[in-house]
Backbone as JSON Lines, residues from 0, in Angstrom:
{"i":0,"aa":"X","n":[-79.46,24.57,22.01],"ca":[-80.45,23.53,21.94],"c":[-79.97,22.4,21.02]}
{"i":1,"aa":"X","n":[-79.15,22.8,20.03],"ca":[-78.48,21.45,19.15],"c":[-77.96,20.92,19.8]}
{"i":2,"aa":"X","n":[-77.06,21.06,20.52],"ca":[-76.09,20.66,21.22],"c":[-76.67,20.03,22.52]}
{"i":3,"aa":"X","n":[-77.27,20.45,23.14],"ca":[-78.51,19.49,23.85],"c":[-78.92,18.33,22.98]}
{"i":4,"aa":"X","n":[-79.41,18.48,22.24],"ca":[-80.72,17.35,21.37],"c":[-79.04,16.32,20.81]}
{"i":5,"aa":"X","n":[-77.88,16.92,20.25],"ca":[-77.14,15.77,20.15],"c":[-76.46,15.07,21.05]}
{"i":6,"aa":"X","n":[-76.17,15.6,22.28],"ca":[-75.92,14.98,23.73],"c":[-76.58,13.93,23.56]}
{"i":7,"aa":"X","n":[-78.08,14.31,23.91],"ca":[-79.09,13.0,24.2],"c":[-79.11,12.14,23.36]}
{"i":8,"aa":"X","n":[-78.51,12.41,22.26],"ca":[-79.15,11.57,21.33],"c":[-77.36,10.49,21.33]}
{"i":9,"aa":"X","n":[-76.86,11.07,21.07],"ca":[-75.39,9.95,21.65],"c":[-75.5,9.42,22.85]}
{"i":10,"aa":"X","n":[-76.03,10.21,24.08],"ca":[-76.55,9.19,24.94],"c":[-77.36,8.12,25.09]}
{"i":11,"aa":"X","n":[-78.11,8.17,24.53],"ca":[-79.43,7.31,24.28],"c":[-78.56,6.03,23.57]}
{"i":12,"aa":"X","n":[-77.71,6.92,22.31],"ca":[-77.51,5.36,21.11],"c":[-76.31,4.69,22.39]}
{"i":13,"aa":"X","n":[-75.68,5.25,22.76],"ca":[-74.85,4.56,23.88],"c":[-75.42,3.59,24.45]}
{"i":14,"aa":"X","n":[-76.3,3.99,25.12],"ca":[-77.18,3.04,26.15],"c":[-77.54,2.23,25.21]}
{"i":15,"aa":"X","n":[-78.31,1.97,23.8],"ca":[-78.47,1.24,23.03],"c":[-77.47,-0.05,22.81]}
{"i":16,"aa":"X","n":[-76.5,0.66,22.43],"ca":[-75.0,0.1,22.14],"c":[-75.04,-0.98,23.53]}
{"i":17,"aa":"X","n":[-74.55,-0.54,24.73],"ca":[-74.25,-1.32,25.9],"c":[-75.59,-2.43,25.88]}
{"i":18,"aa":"X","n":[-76.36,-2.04,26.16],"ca":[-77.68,-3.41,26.06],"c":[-77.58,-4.25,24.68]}
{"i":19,"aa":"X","n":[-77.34,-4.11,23.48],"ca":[-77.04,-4.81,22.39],"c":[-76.12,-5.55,23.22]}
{"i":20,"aa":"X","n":[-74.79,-5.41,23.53],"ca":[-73.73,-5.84,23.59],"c":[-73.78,-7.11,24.45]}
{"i":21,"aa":"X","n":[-74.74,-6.55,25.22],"ca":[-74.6,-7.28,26.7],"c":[-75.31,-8.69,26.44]}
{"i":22,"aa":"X","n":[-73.98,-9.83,26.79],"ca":[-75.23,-11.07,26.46],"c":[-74.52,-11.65,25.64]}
{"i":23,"aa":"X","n":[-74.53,-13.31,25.68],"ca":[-74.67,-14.34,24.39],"c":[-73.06,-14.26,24.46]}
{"i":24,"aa":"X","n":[-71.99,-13.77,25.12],"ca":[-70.78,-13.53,24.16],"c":[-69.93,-12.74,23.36]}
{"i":25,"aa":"X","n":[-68.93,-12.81,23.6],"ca":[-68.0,-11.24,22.46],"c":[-68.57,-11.46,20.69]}
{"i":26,"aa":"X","n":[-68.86,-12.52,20.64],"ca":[-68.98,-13.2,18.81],"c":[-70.62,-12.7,18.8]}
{"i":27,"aa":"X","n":[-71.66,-13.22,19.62],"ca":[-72.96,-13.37,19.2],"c":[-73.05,-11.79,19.07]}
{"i":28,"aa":"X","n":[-72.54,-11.15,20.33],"ca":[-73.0,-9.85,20.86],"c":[-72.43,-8.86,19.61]}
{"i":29,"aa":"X","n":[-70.52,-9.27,18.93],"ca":[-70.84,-7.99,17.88],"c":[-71.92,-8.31,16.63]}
{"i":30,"aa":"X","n":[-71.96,-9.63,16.51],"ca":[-72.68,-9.66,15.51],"c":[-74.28,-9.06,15.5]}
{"i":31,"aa":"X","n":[-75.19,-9.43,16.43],"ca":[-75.98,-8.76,17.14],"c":[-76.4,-7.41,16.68]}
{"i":32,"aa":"X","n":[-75.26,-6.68,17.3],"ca":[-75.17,-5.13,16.9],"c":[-74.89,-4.87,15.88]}
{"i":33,"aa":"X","n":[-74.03,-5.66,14.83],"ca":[-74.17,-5.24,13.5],"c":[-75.38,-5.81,12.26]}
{"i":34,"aa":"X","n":[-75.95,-6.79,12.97],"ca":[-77.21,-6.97,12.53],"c":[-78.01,-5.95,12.4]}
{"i":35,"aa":"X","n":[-78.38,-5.73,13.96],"ca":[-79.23,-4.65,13.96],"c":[-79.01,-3.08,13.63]}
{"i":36,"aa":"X","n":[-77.46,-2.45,13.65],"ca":[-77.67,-1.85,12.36],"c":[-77.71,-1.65,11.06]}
{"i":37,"aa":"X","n":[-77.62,-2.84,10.32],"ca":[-77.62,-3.11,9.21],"c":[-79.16,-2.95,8.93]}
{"i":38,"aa":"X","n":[-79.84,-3.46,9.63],"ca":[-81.44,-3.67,9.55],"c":[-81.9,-2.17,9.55]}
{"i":39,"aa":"X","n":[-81.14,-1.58,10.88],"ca":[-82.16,-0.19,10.71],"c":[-81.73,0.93,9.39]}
{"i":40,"aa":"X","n":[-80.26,0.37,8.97],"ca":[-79.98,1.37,7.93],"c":[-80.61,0.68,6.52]}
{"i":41,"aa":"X","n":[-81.35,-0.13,6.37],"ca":[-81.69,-0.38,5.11],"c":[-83.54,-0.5,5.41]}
{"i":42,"aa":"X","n":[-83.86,0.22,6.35],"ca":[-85.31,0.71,6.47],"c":[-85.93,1.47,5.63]}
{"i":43,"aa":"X","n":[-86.45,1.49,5.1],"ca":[-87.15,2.48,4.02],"c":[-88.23,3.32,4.62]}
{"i":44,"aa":"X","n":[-87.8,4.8,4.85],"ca":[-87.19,5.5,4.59],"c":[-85.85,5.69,5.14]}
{"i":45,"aa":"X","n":[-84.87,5.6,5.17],"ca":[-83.73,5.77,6.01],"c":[-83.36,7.35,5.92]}
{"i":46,"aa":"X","n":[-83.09,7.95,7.11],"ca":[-82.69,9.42,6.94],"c":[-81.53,9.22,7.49]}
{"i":47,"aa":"X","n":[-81.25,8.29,8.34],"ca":[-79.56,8.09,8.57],"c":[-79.45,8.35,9.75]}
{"i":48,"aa":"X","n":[-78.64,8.32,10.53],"ca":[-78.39,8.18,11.67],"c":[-77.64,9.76,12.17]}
{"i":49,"aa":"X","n":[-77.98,10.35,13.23],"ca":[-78.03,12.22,13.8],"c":[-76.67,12.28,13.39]}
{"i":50,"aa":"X","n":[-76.12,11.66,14.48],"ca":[-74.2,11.44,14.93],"c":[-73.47,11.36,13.3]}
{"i":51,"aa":"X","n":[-73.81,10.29,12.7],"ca":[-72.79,10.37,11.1],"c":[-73.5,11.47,10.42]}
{"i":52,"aa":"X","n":[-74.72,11.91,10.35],"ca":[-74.83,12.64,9.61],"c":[-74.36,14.2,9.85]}
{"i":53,"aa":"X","n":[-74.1,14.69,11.27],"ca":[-73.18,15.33,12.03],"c":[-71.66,15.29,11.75]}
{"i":54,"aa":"X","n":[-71.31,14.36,11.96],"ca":[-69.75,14.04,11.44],"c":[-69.55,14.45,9.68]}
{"i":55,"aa":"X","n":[-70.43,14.11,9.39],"ca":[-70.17,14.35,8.07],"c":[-70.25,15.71,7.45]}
{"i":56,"aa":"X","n":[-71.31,16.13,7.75],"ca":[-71.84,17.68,7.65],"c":[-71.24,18.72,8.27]}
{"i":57,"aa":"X","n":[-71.03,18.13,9.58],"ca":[-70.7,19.65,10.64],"c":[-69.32,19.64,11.29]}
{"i":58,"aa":"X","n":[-68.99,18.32,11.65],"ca":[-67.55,18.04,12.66],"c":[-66.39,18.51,11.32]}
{"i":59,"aa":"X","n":[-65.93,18.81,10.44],"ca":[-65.28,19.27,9.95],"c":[-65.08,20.77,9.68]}
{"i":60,"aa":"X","n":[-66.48,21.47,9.95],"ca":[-66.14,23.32,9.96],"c":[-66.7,23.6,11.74]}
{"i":61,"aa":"X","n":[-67.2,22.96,12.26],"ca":[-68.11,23.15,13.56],"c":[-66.97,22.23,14.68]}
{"i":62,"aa":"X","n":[-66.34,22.86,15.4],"ca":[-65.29,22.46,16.53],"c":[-65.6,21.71,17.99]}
{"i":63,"aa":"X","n":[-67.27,22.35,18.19],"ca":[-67.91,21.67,19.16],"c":[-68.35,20.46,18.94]}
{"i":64,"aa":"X","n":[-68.86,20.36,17.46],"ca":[-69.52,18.81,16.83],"c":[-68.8,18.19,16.92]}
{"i":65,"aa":"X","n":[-67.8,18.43,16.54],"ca":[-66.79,17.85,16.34],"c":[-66.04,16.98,17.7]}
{"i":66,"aa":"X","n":[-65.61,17.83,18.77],"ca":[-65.62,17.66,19.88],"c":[-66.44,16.34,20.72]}
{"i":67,"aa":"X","n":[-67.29,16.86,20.85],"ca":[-68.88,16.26,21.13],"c":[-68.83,14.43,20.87]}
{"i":68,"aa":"X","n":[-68.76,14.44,18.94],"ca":[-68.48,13.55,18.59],"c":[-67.58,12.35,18.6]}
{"i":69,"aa":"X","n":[-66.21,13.3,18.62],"ca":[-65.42,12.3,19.64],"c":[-64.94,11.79,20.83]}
{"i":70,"aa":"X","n":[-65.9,12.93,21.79],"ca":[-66.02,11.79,22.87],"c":[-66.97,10.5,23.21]}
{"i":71,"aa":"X","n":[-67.68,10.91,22.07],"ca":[-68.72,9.53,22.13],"c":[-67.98,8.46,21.52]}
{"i":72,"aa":"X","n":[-67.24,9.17,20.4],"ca":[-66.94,7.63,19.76],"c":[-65.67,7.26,20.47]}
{"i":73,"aa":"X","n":[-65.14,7.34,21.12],"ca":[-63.73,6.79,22.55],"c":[-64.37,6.14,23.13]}
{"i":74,"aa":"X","n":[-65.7,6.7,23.68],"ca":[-66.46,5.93,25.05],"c":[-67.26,4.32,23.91]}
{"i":75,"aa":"X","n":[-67.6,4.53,22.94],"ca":[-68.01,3.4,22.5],"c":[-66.86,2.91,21.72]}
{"i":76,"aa":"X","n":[-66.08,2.8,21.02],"ca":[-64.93,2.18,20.86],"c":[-64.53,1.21,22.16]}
{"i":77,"aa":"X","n":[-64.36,2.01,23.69],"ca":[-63.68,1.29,24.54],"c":[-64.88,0.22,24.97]}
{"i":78,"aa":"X","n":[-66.01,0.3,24.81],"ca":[-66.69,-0.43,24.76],"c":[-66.56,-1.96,24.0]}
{"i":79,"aa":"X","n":[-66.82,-1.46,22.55],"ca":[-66.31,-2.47,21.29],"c":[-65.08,-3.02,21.87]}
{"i":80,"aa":"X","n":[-63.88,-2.45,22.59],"ca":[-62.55,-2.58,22.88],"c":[-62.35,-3.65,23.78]}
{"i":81,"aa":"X","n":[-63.32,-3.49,24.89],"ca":[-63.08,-4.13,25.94],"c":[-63.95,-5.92,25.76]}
{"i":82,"aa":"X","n":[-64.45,-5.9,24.55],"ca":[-65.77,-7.14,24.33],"c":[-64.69,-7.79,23.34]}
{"i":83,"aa":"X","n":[-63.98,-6.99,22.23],"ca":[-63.0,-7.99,21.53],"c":[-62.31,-8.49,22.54]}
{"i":84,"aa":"X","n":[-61.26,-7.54,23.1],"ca":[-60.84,-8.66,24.26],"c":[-60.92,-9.66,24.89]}
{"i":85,"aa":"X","n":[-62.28,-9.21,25.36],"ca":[-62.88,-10.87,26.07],"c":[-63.3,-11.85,25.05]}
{"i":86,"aa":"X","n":[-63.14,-11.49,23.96],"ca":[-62.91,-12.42,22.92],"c":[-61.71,-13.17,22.74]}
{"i":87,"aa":"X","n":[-60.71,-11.99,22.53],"ca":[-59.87,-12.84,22.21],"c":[-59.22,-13.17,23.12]}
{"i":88,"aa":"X","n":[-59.4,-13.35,24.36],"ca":[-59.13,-14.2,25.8],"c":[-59.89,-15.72,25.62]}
{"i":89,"aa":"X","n":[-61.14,-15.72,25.18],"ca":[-61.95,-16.72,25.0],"c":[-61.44,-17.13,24.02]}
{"i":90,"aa":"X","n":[-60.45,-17.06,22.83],"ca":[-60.25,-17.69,21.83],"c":[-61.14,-17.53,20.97]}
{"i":91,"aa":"X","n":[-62.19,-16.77,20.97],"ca":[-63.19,-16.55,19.56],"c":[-62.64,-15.44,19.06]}
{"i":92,"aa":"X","n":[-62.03,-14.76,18.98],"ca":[-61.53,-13.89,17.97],"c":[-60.56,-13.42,17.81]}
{"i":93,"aa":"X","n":[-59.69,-13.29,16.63],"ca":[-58.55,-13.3,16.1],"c":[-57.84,-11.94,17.08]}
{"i":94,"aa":"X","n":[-56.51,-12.88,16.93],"ca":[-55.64,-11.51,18.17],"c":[-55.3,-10.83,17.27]}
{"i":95,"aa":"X","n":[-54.58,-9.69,17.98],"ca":[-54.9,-8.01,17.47],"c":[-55.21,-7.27,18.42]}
{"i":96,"aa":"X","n":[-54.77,-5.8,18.04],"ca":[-54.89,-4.71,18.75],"c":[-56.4,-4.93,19.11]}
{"i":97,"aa":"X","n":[-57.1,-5.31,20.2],"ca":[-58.18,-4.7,20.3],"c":[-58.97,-3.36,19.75]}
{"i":98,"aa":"X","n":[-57.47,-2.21,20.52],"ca":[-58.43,-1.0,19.89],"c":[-58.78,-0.61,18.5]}
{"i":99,"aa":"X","n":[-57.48,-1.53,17.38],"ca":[-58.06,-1.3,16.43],"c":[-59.1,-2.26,15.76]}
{"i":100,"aa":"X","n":[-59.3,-3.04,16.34],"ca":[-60.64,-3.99,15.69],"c":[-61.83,-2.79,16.27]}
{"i":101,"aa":"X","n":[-61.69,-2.54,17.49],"ca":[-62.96,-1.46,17.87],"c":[-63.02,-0.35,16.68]}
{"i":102,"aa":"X","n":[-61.57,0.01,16.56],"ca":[-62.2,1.29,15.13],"c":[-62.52,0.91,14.37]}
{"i":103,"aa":"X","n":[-62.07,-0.35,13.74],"ca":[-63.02,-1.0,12.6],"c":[-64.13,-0.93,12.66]}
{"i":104,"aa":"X","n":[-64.61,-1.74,14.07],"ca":[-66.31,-1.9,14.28],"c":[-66.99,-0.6,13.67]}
{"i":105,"aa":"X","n":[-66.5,0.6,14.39],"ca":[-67.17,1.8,14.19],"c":[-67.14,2.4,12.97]}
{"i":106,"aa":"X","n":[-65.8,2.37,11.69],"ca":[-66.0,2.17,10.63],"c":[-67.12,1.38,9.73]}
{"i":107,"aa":"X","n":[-66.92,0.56,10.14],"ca":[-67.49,-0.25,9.62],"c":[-69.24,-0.17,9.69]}
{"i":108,"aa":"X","n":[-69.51,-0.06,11.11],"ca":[-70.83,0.98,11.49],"c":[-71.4,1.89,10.85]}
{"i":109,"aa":"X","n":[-70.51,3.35,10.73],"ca":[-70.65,4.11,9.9],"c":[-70.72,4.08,8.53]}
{"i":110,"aa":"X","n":[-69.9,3.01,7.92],"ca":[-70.19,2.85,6.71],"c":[-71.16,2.28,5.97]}
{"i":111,"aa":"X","n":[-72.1,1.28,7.32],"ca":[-73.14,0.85,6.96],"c":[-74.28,1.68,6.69]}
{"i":112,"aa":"X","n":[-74.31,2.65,7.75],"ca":[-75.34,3.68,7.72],"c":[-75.26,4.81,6.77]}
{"i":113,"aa":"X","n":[-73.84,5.1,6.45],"ca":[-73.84,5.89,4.88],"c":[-74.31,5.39,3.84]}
{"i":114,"aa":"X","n":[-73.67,4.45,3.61],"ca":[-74.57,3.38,2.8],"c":[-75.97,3.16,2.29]}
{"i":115,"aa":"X","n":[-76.48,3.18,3.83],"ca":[-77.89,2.92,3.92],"c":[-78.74,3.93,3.52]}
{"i":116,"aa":"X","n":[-77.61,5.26,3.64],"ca":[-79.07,6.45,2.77],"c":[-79.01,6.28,1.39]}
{"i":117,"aa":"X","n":[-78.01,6.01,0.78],"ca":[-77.8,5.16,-0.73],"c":[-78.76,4.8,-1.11]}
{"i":118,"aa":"X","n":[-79.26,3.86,-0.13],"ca":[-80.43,2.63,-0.81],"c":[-79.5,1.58,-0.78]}
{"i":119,"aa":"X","n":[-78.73,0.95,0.14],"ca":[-78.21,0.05,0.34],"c":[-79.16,-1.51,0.64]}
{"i":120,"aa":"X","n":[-79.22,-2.35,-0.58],"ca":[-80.17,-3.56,0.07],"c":[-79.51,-4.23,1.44]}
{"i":121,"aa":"X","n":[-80.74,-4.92,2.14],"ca":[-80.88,-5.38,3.11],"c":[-79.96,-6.66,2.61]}
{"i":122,"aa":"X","n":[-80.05,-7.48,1.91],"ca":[-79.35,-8.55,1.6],"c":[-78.36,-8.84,1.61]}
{"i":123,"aa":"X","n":[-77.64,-7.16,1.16],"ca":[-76.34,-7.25,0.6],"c":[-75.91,-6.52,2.01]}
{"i":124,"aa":"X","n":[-76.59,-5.92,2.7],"ca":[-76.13,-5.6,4.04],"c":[-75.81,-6.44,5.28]}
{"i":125,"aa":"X","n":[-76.53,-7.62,4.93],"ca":[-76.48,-9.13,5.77],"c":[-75.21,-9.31,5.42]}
{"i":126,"aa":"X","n":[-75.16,-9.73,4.14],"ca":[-73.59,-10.39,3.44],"c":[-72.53,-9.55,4.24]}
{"i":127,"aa":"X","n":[-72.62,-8.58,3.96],"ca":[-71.21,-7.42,4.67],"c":[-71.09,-7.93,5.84]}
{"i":128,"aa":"X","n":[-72.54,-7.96,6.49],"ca":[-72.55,-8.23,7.74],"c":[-71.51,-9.81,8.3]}
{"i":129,"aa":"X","n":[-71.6,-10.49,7.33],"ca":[-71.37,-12.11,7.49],"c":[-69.49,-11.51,7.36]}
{"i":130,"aa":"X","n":[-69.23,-10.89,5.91],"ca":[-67.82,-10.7,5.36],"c":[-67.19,-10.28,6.64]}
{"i":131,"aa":"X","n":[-68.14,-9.39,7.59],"ca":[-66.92,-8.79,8.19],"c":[-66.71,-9.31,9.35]}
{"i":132,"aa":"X","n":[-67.85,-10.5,9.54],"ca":[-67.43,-10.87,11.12],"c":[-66.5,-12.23,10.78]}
{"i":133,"aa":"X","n":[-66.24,-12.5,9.5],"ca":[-65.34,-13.63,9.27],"c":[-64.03,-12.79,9.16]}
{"i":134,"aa":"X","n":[-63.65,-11.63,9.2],"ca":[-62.46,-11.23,9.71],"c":[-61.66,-11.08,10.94]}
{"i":135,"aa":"X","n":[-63.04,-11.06,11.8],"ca":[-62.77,-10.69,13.14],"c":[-62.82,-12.41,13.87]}
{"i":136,"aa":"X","n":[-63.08,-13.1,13.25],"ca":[-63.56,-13.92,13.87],"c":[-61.85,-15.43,13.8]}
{"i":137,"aa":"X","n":[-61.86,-15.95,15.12],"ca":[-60.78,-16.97,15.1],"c":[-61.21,-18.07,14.13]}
């Protein structure tokens, strides 16, 4: 039944992910999505997000979580992967490996939402938000 309930639940944020994305542009669209998780990880109460808190807890002694976990994060990486691209085809964003700007994204993701059980302010989560798309950005 875990393993059910975290299926769905990487499915679901997937589908999330793709509709964020979709729209406005490779620039509006990551920013977009890192808006909006910045926003939901500095919600009060934040309990954090299933998937990192999984990765963190379980994908290191638990082989299936583990598993599990990284096929979600390939399928959304190539996602992130395929939108820098059309960025940096469009000239809005700095060339580079695509795939590794996508692991960034997801770093960078994750680190927001670790963060965010911290008590990470919203303010200072914007700012990150701003710092990091002026890296990615042409």
């Amino acid at each position: 039944m875990f393993m059910r309930s975290l299926d769905r639940y990487l499915a679901e944020g997937r589908q999330l992910t793709r509709e964020a994305l979709d729209g406005g542009g490779p620039v509006a669209a990551i920013r977009r999505w890192l808006e909006t998780v910045a926003e939901m990880a500095t919600e009060p109460p934040y309990r954090g997000c299933f998937a990192v808190n999984c990765a963190v807890e379980l994908a290191p002694h638990d082989s299936e979580v583990r598993q599990c976990l990284e096929t979600h994060d390939r399928q959304v990486r190539r996602l992130f992967s395929d939108l820098v691209r059309h960025g940096q085809e469009a000239g809005a964003l700095r060339d580079g490996d695509p795939s590794l700007y996508a692991r960034q994204l997801s770093v960078f993701i994750n680190g927001l939402q670790v963060e965010g059980k911290k008590g990470l302010p919203r303010a200072e989560a914007k700012r990150l938000v701003d710092l990091f798309m002026q890296t990615l950005t042409a």
